[in-house]
VEXVO-673029 format. One record per residue (C-alpha): residue number from 1; residue in one letter; chain; y, z, x. Coordinates in Angstrom, 2 decimals, padded with zeros to 5 digits. Last residue first. Layout:
# residues N
<NUM, 'A', 'A', <Y, Z, X>> ...
//
This chain:
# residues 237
<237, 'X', 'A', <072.47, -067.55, 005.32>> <236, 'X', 'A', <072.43, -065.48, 001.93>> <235, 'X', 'A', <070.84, -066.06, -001.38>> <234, 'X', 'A', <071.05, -065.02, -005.19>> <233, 'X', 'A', <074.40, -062.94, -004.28>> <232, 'X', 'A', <076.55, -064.46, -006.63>> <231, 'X', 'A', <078.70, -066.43, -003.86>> <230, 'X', 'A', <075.55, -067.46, -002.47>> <229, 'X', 'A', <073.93, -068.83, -005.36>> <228, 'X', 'A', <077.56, -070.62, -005.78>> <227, 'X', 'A', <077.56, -072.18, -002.62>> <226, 'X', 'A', <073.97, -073.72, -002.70>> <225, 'X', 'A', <074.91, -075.19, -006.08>> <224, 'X', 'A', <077.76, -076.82, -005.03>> <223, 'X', 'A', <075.83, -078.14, -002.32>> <222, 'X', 'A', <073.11, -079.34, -005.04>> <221, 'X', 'A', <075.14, -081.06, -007.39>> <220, 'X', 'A', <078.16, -080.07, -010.35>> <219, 'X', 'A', <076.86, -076.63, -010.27>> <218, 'X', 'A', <076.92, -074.25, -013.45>> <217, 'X', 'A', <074.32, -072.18, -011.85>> <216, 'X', 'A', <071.76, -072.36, -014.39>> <215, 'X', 'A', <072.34, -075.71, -014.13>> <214, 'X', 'A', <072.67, -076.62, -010.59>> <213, 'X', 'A', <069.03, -073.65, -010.36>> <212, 'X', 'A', <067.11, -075.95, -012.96>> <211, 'X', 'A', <067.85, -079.14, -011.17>> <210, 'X', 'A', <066.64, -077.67, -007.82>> <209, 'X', 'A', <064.18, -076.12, -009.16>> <208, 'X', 'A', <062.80, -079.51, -010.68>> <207, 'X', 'A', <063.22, -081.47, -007.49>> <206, 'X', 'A', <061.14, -079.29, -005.66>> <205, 'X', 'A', <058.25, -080.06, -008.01>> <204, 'X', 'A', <059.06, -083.80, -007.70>> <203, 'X', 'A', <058.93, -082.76, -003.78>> <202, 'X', 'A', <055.67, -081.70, -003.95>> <201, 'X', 'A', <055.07, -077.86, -003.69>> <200, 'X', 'A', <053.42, -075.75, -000.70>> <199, 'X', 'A', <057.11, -074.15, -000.23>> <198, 'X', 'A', <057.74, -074.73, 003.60>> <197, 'X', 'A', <056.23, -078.52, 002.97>> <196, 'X', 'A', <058.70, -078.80, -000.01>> <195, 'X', 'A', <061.68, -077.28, 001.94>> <194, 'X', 'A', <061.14, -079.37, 004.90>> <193, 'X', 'A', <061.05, -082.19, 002.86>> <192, 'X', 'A', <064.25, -081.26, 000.56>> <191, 'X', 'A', <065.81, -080.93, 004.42>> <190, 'X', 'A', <066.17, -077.51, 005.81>> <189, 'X', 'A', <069.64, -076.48, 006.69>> <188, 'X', 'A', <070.13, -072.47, 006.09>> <187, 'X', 'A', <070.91, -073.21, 002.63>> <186, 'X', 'A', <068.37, -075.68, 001.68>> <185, 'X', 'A', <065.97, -072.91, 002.53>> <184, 'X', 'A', <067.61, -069.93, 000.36>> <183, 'X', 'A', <068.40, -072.85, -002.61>> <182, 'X', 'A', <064.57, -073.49, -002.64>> <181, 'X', 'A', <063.45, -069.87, -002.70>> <180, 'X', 'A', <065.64, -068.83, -004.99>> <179, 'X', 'A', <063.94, -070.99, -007.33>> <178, 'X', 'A', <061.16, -070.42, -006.45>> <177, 'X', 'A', <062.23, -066.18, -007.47>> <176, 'X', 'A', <063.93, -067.57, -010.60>> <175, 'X', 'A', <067.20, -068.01, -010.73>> <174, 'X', 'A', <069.19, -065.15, -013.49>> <173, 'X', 'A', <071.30, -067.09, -016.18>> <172, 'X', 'A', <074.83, -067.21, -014.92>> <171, 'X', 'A', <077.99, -065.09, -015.71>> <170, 'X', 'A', <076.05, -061.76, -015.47>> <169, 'X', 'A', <072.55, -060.03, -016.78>> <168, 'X', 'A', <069.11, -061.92, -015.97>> <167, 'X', 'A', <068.48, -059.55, -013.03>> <166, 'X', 'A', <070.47, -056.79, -014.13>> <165, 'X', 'A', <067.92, -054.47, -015.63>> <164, 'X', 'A', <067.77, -051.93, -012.31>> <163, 'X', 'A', <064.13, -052.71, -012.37>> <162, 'X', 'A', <064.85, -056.73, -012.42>> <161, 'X', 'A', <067.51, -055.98, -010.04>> <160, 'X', 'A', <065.59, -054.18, -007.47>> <159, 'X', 'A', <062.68, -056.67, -007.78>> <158, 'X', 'A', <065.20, -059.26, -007.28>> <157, 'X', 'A', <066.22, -057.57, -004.07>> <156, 'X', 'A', <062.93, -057.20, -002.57>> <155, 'X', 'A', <062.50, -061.36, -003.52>> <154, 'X', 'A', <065.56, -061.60, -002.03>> <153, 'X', 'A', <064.04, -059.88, 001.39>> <152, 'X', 'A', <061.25, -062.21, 001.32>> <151, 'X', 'A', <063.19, -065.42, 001.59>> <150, 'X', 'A', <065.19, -064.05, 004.30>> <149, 'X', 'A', <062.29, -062.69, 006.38>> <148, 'X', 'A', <060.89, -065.97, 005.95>> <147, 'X', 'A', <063.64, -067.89, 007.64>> <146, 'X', 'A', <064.01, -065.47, 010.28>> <145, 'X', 'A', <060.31, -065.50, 011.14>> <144, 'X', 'A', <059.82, -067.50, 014.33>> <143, 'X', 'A', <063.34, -067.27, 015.82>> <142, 'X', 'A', <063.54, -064.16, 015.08>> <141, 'X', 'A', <060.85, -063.18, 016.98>> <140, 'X', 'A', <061.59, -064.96, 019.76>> <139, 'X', 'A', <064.58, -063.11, 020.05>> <138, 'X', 'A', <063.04, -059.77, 019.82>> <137, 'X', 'A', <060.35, -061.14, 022.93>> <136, 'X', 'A', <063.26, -061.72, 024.77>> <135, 'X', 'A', <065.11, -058.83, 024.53>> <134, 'X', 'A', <062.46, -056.57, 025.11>> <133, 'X', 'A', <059.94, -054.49, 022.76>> <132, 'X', 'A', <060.20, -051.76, 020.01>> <131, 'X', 'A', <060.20, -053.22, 016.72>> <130, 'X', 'A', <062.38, -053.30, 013.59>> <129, 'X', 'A', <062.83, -054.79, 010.07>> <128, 'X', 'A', <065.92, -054.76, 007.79>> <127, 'X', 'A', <066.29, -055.46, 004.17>> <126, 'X', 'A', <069.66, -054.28, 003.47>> <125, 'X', 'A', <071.24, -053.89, -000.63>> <124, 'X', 'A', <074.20, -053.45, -002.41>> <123, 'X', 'A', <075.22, -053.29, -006.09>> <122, 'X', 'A', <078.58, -054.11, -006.83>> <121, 'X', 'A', <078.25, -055.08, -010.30>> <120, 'X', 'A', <075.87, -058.12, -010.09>> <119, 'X', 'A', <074.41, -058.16, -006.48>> <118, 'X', 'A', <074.75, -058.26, -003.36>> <117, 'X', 'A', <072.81, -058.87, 000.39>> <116, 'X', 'A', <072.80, -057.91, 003.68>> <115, 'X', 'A', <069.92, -059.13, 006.06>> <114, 'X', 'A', <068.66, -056.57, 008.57>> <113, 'X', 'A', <067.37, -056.93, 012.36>> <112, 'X', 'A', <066.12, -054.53, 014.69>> <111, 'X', 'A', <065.55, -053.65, 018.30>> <110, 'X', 'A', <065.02, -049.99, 019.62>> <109, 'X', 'A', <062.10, -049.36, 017.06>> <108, 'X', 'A', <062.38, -045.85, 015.16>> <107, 'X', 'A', <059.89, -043.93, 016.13>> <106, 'X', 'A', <061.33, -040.84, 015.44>> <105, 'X', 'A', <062.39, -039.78, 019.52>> <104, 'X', 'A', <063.74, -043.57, 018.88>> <103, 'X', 'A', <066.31, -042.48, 015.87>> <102, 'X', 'A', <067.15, -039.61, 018.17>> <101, 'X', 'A', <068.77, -041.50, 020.64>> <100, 'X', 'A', <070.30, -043.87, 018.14>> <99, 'X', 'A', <071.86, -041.10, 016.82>> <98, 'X', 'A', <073.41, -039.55, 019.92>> <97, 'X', 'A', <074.94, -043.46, 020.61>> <96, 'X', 'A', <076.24, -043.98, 017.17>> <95, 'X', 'A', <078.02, -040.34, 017.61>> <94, 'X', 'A', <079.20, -040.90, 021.07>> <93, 'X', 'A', <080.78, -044.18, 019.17>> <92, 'X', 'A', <079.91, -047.39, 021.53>> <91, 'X', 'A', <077.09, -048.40, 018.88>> <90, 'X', 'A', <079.03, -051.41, 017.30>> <89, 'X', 'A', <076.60, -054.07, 015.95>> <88, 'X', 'A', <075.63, -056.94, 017.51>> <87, 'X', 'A', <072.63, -055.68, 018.65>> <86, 'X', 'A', <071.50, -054.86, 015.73>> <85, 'X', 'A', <070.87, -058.75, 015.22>> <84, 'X', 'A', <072.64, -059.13, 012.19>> <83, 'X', 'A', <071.76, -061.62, 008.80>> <82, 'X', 'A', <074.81, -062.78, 007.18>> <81, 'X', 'A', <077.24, -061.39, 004.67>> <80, 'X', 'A', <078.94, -058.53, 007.07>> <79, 'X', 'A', <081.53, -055.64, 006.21>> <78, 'X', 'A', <078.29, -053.40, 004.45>> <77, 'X', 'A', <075.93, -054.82, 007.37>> <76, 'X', 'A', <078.54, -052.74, 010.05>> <75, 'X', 'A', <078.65, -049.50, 008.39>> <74, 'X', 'A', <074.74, -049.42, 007.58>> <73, 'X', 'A', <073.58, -050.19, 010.70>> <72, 'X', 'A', <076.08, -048.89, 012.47>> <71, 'X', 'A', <074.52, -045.50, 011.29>> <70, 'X', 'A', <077.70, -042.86, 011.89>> <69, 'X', 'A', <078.18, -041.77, 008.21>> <68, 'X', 'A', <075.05, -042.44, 006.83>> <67, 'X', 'A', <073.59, -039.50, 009.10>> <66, 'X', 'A', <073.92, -037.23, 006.56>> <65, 'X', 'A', <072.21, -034.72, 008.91>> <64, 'X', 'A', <069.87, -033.81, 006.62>> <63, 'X', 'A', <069.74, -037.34, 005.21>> <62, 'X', 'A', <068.88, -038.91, 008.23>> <61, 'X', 'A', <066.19, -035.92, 009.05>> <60, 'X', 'A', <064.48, -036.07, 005.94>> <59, 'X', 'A', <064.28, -039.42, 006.61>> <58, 'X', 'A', <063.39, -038.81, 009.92>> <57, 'X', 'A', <060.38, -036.44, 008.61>> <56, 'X', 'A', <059.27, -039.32, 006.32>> <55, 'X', 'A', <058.39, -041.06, 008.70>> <54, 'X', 'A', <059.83, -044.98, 008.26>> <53, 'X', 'A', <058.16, -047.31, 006.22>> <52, 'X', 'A', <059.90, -048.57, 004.06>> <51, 'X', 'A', <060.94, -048.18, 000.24>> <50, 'X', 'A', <064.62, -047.17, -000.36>> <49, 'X', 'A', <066.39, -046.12, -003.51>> <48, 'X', 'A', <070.10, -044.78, -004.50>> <47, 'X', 'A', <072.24, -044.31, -007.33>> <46, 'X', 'A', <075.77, -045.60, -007.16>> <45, 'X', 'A', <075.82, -046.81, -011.09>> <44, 'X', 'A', <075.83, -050.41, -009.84>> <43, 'X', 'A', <072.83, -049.74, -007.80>> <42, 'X', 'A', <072.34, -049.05, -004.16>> <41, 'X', 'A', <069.10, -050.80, -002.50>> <40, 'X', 'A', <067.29, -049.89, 000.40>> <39, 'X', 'A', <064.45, -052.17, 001.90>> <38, 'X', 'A', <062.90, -050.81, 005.05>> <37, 'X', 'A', <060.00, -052.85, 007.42>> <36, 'X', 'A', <058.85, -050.46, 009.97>> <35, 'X', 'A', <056.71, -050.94, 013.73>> <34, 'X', 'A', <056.28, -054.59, 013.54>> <33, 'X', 'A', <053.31, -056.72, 013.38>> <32, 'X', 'A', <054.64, -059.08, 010.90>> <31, 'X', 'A', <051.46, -058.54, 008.43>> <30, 'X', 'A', <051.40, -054.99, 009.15>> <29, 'X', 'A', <055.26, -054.44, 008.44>> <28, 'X', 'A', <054.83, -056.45, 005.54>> <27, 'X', 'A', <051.48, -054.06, 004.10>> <26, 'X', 'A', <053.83, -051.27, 004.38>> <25, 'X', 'A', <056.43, -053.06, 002.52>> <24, 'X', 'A', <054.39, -054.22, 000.06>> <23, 'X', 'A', <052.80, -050.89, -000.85>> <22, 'X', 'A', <056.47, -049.44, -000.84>> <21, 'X', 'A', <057.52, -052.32, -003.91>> <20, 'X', 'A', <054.18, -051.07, -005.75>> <19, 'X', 'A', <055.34, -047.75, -006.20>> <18, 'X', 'A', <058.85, -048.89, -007.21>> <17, 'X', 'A', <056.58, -050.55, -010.08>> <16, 'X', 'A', <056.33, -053.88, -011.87>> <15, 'X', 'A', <054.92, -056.41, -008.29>> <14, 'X', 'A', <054.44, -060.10, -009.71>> <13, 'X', 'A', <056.81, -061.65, -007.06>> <12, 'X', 'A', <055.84, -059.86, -004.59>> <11, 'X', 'A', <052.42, -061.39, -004.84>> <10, 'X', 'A', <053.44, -064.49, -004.49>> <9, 'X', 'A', <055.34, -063.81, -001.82>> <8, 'X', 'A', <051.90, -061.85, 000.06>> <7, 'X', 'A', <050.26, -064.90, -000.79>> <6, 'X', 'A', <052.63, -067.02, 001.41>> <5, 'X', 'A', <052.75, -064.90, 004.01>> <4, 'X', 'A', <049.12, -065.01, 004.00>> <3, 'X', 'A', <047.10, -062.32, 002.96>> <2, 'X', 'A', <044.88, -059.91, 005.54>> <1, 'X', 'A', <041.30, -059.54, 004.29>> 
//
């Protein structure tokens, strides 16, 4: 039986094992009825790791061709701090163009749309999904799931950190995943309400994160809060 968004958080949240962060994306990409869901990560040390799922024989194929170097994707997320439509992005290049060619021929979906995000140390990380469908229907699609897709891809990213060992490491004590959670809604304009409702927790429950987040945070209130998650890299709008 298919979880619920909410469940599948939940269990996100619990996952221990890089093994268990692919089963979640697959079962993602099933549960949003797109063709891949991708998380990759690169550490403070420079090492690499991505769960998704693309074929493996265009991954092969990416790296063969070292195909890093022309992905807009990846140039254009790296300079940005909010989530991108890839159609924003700057495939004029004959090389962005050729790529994107064969990207499809993969099954790679011609829309897509990744959230940026950092971490202690200068690690890096994109969550990105994609589908293959029109204009419209992409847009709609955002417009229905964007504020999930950015609460799930921080929990990806906490995963990362918490394997990497830097999730409670820095000048603040680590948020919890909820607690993320709240300060990711209230940043992209929900009321505490909105939040609560969003959440499945009573306000007073809200409340609490809140409280425990400003002081973990070192915030003198909530908006000051907000700012500072995002300046460490806990959230992004």
């Amino acid at each position: 039986m298919e979880r619920s968004r909410e469940q599948f958080i939940e269990a996100l949240e619990q996952v221990s094992t890089l093994e268990d962060m692919q089963d979640c994306s697959e079962e993602l990409r099933d549960l949003l009825n797109v063709a891949h869901v991708v998380y990759h990560w690169v550490s403070s040390k420079g090492e690499q790791y991505g769960c998704g799922t693309y074929d493996t024989a265009w991954v092969d194929r990416y790296l063969e061709q070292d195909y890093l170097r022309v992905d807009p994707v990846i140039s254009g997320c790296y300079a940005r701090f909010h989530p991108t439509d890839w159609k924003q992005l700057d495939w004029s290049s004959k090389g962005a163009r050729a790529f994107f060619k064969e990207a499809l021929e993969y099954g790679v979906g011609n829309q897509g749309y990744s959230i940026p995000m950092r971490g202690p140390n200068g690690q890096f990380a994109l969550f990105s999904v994609n589908a293959s469908c029109d204009d419209d229907t992409w847009a709609e699609f955002q417009t229905q799931n964007h504020h999930d897709l950015i609460l799930i891809s921080h929990v990806f990213n906490q995963k990362a950190l918490e394997f990497e060992g830097l999730a409670d490491k820095g000048p603040t004590k680590g948020l919890s995943p909820r607690e993320i959670d709240a300060m990711s809604l209230l940043a992209v304009g929900y009321s505490r309400a909105q939040v609560a409702q969003n959440l499945s927790i009573s306000e007073h429950t809200l409340r609490v994160y809140i409280e425990s987040a400003r002081f973990k945070l070192g915030a003198l209130n909530t908006t000051h809060a907000v700012a500072r998650a995002m300046q460490q890299g806990y959230i992004v709008v």
